[in-house]
MDTraj code that builds the backbone (N, CA, C; nanometers):
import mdtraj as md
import numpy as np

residues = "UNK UNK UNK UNK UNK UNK UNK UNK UNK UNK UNK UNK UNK UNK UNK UNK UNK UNK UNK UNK UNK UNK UNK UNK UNK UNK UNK UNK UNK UNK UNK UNK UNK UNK UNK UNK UNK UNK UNK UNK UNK UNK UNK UNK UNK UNK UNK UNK UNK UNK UNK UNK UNK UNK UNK UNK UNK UNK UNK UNK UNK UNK UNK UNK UNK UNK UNK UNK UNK UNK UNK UNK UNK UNK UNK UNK UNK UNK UNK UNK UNK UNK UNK UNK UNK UNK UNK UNK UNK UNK UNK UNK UNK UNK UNK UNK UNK UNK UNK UNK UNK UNK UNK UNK UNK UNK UNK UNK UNK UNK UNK UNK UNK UNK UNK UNK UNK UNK UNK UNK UNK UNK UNK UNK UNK UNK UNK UNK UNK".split()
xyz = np.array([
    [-1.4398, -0.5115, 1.6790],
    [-1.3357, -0.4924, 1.5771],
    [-1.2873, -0.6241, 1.5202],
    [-1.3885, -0.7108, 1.4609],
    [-1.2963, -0.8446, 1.4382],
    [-1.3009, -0.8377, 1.3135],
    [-1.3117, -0.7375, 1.2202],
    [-1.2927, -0.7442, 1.0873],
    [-1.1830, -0.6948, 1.0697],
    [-1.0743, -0.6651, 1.1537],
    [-0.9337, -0.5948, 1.1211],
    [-0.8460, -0.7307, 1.1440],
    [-0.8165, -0.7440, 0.9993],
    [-0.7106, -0.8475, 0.9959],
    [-0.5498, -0.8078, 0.9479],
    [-0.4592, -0.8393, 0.9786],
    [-0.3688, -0.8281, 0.9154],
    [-0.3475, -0.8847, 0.7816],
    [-0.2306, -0.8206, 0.7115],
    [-0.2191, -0.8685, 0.5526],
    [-0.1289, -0.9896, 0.6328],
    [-0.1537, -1.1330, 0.5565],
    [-0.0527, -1.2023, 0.6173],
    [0.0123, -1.2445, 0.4799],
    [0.1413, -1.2154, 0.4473],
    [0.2361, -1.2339, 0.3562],
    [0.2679, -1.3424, 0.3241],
    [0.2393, -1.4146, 0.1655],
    [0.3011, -1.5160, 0.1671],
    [0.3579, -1.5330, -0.0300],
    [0.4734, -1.5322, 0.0065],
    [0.5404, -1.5628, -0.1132],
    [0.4723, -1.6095, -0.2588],
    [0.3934, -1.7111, -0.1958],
    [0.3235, -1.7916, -0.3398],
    [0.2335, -1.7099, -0.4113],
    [0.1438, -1.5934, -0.3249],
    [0.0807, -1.5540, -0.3734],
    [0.0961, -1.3711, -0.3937],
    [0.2040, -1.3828, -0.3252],
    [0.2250, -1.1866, -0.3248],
    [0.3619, -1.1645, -0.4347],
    [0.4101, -1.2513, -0.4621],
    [0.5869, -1.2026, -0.5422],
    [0.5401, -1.1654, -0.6384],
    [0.5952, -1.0531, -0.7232],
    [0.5810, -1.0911, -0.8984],
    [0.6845, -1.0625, -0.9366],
    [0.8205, -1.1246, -0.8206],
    [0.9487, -1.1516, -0.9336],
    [1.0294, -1.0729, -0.9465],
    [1.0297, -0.9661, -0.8859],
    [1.1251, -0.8061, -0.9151],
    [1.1047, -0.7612, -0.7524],
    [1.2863, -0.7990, -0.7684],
    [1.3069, -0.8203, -0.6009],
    [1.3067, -0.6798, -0.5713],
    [1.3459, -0.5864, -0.6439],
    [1.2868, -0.4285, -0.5539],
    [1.1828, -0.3969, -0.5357],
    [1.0573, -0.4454, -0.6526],
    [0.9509, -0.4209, -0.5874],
    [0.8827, -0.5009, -0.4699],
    [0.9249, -0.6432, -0.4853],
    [0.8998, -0.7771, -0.3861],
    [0.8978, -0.6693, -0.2649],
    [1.0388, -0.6595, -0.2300],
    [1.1241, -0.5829, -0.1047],
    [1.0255, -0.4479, -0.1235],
    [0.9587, -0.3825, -0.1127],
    [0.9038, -0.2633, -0.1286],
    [0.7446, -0.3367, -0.1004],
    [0.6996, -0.4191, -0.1528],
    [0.5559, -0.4488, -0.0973],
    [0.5524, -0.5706, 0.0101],
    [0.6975, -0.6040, 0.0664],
    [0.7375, -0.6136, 0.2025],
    [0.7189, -0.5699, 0.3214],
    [0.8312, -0.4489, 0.2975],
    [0.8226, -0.3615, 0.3967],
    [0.6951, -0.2743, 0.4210],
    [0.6051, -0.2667, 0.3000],
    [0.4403, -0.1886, 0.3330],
    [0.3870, -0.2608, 0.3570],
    [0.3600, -0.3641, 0.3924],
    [0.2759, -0.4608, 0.4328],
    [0.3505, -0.5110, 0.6162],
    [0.4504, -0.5290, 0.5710],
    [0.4853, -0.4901, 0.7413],
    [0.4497, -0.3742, 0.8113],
    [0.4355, -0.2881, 0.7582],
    [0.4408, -0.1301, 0.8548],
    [0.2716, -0.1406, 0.8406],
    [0.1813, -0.1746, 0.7574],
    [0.0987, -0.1750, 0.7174],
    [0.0028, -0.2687, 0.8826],
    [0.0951, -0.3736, 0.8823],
    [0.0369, -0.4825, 1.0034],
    [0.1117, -0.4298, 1.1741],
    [0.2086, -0.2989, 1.1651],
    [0.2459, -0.2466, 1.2628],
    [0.1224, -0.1760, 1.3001],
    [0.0632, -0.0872, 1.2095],
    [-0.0390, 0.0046, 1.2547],
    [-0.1694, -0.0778, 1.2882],
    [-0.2026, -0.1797, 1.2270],
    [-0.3359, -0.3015, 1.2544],
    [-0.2462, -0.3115, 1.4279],
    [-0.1665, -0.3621, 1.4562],
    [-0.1270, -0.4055, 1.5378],
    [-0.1496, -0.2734, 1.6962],
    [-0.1206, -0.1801, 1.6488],
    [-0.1176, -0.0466, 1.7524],
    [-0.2865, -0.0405, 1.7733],
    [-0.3708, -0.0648, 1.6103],
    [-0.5226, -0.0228, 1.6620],
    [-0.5798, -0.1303, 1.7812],
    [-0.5444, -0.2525, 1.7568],
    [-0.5838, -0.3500, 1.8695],
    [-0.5687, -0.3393, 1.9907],
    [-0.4537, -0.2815, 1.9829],
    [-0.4374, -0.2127, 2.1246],
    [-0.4536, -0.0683, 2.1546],
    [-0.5699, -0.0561, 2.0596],
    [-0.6196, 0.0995, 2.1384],
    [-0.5809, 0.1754, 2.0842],
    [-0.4997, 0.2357, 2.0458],
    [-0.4506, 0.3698, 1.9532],
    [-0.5474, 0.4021, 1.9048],
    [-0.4976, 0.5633, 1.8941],
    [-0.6314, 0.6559, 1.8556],
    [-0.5191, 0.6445, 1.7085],
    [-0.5806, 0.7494, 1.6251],
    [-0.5849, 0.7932, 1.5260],
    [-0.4147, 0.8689, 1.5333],
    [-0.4571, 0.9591, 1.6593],
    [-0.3423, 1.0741, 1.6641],
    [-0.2267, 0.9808, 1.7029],
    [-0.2486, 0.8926, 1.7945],
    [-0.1346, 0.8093, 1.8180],
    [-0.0683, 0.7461, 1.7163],
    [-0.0944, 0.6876, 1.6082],
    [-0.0735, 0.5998, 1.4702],
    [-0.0571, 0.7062, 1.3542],
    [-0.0418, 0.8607, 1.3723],
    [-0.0262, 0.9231, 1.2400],
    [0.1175, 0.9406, 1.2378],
    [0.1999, 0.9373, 1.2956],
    [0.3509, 0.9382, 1.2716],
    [0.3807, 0.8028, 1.1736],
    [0.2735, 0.6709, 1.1921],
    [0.3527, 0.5130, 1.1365],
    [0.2566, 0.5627, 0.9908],
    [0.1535, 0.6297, 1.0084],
    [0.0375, 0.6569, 0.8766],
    [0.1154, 0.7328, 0.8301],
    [0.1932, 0.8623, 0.8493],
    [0.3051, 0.9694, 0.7333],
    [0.3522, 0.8970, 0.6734],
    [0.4585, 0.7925, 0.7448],
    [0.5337, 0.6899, 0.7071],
    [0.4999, 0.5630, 0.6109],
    [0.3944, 0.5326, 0.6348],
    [0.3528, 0.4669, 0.5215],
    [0.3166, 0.5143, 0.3947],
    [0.2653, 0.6408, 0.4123],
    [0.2753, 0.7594, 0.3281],
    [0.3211, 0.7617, 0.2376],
    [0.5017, 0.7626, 0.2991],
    [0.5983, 0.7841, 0.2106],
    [0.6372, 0.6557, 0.1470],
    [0.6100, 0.5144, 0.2254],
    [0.6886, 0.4269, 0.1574],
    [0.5936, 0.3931, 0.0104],
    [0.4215, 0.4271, 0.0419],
    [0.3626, 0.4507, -0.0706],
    [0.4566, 0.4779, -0.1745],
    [0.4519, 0.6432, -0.1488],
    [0.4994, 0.7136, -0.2531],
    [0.6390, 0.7139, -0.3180],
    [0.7095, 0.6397, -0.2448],
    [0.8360, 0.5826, -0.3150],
    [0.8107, 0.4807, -0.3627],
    [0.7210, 0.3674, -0.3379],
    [0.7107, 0.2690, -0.4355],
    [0.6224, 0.3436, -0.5597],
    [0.5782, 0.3851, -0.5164],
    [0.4766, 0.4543, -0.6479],
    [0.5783, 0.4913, -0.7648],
    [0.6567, 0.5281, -0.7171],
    [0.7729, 0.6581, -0.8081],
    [0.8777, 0.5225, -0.8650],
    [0.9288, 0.4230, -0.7811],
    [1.0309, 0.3429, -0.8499],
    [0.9402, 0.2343, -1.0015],
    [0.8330, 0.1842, -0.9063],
    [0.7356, 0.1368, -0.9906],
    [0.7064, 0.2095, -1.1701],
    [0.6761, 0.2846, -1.1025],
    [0.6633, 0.4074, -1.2701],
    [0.7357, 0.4139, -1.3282],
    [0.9048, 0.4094, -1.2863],
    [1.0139, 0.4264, -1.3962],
    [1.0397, 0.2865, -1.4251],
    [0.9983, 0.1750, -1.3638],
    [1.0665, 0.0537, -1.4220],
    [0.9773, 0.0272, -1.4997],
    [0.7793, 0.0576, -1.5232],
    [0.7462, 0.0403, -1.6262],
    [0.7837, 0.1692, -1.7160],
    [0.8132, 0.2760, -1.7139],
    [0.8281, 0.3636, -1.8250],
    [1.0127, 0.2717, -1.8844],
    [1.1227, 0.2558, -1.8134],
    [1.1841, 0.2096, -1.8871],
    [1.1777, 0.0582, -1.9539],
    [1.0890, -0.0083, -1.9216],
    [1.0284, -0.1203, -1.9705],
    [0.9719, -0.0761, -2.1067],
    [0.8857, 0.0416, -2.1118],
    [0.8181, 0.0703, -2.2198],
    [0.6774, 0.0261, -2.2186],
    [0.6234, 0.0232, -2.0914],
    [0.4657, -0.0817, -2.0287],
    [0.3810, -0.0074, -2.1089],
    [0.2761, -0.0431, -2.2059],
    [0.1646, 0.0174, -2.1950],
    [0.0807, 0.0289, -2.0571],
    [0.1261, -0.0200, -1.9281],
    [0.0504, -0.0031, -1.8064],
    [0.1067, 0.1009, -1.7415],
    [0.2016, 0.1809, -1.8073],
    [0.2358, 0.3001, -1.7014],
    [0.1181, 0.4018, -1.7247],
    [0.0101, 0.4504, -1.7766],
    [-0.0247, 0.5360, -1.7644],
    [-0.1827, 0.5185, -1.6690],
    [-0.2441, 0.4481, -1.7084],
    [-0.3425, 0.3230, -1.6060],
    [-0.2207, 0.3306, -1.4707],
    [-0.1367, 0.2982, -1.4353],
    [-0.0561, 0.2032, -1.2877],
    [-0.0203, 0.4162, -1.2838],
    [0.0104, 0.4489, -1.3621],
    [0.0042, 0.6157, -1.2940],
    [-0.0496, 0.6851, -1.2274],
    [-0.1978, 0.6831, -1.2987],
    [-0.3690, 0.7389, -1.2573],
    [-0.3894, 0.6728, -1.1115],
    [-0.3448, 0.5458, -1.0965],
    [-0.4195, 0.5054, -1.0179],
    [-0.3150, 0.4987, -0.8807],
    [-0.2323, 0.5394, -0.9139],
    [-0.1103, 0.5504, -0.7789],
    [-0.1765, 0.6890, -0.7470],
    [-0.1873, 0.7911, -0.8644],
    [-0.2051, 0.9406, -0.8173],
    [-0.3615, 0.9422, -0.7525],
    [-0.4364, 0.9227, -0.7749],
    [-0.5991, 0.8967, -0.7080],
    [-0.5706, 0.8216, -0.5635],
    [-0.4551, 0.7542, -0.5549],
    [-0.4415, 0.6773, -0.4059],
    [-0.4031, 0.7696, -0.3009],
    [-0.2948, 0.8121, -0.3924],
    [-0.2240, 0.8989, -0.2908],
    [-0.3207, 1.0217, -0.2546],
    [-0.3736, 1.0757, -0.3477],
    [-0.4775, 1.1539, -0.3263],
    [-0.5904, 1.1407, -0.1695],
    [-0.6336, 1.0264, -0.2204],
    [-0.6771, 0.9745, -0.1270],
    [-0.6616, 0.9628, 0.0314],
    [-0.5465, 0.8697, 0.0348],
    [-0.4388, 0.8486, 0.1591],
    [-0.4179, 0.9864, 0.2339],
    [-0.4176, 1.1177, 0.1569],
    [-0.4064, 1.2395, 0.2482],
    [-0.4875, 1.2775, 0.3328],
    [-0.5774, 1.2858, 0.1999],
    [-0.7141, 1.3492, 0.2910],
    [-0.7571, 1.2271, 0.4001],
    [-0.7484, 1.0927, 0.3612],
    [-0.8323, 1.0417, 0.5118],
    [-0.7452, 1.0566, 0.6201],
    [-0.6218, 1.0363, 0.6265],
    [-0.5559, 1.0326, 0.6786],
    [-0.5671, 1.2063, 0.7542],
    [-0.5966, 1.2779, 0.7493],
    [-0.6056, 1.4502, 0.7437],
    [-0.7301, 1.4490, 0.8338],
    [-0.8551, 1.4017, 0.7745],
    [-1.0110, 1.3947, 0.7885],
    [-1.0314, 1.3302, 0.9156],
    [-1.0525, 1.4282, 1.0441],
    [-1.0696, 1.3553, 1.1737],
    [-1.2162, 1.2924, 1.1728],
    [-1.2812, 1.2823, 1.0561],
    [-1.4074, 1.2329, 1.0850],
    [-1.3857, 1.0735, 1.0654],
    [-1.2591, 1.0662, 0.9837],
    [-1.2633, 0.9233, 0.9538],
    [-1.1690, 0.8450, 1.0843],
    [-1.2011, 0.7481, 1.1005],
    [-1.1585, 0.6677, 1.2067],
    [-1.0055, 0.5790, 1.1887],
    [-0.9158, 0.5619, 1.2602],
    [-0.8033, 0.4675, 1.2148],
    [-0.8450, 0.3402, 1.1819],
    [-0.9689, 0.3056, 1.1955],
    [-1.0392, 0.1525, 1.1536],
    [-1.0832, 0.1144, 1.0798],
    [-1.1382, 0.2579, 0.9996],
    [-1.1436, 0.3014, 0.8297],
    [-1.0642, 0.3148, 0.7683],
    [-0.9378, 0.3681, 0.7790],
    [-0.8305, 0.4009, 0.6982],
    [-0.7540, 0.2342, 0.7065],
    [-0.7812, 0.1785, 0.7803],
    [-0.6564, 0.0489, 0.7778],
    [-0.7401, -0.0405, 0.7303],
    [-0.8808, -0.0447, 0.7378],
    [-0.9576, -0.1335, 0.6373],
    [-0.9326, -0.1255, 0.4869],
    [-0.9684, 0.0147, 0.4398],
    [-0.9618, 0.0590, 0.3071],
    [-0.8172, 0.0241, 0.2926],
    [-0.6668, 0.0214, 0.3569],
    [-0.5794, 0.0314, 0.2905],
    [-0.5374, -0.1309, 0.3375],
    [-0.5970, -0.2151, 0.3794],
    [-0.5619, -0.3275, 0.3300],
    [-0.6188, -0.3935, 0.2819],
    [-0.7351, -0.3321, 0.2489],
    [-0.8076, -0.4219, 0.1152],
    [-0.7199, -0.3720, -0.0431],
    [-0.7182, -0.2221, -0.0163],
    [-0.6964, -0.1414, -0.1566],
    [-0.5226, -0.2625, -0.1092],
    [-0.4450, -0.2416, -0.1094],
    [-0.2907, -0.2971, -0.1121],
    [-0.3056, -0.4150, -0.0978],
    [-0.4046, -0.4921, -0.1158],
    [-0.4050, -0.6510, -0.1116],
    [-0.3743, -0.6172, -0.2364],
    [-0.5100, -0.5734, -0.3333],
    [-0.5296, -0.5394, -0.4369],
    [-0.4333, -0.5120, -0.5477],
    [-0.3798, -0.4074, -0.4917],
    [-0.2302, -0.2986, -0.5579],
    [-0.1622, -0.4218, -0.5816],
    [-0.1355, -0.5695, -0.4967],
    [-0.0262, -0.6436, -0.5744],
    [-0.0880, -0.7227, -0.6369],
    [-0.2287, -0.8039, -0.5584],
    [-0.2644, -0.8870, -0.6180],
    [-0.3383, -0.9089, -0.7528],
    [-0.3848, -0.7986, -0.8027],
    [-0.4610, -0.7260, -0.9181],
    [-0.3856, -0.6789, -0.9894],
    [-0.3066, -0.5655, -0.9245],
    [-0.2358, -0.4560, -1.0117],
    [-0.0981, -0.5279, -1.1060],
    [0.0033, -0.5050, -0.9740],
    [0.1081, -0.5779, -1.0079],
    [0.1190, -0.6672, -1.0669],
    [0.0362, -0.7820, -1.0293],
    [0.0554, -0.9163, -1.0882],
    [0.0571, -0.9242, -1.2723],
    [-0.0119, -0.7558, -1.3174],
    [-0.0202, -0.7782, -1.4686],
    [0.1705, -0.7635, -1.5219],
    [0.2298, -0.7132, -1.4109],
    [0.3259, -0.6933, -1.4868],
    [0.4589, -0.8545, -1.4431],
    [0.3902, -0.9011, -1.4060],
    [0.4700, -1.0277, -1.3559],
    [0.5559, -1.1081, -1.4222],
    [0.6802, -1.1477, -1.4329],
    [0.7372, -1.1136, -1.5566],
    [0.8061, -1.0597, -1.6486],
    [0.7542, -0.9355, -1.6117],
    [0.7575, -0.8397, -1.7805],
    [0.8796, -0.7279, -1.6737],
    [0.9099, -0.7095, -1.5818],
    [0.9424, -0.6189, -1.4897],
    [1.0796, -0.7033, -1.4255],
])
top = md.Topology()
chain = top.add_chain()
for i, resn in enumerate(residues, 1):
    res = top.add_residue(resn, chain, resSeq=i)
    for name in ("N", "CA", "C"):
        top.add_atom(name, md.element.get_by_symbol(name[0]), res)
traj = md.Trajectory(xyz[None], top)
């Protein structure tokens, strides 16, 4: 298992400036390196789906605050940063659901995909938000 790394957080390269969302891809990236942290030490799947609901949700509340600060912004990126929150979450159920998939799969895919989500996504609105 030495390809499971934690996200390691660092200001210079994760902020884009909008301290609720800052504070929101904080705290998922902490809970995010709680569950990396439980697989190292063994946790099954079933053991880590109570911190996986939970991340779940903090998803889906950033998803939801995100959307209204670009819809009251007026973003042409809310409908692109929409699609692609709803295809995640989509996502996030079923593996998370799917006992075929492993907790070593799901925490790979979701810290590559949430490197991504700020470092790609977010960062277009950096700035502007």
């Amino acid at each position: 298992g030495g390809l499971m790394k934690s996200i390691v957080w660092s200001d210079h390269q994760f902020l884009i400036g909008n301290w609720v969302l800052d504070e929101q891809h904080k705290s998922i990236v902490t809970k995010v390196n709680e569950i990396v942290t439980l697989w190292k030490r063994g946790a099954s799947k079933r053991d880590a789906l109570q911190d996986l609901e939970k991340l779940r949700e903090l998803f889906s509340r950033h998803f939801t605050v995100e959307e209204m600060m670009l819809s009251d912004a007026g973003s042409a990126l809310l409908d692109e940063q929409r699609e692609a929150h709803g295809s995640y979450c989509d996502m996030a159920n079923e593996v998370i659901l799917d006992d075929n998939i492993s907790l070593e799969m799901i925490l790979i895919d979701i810290t590559e995909w949430w490197t991504n989500h700020i470092l790609i996504e977010d960062m277009k609105f950096k700035g502007i938000l």
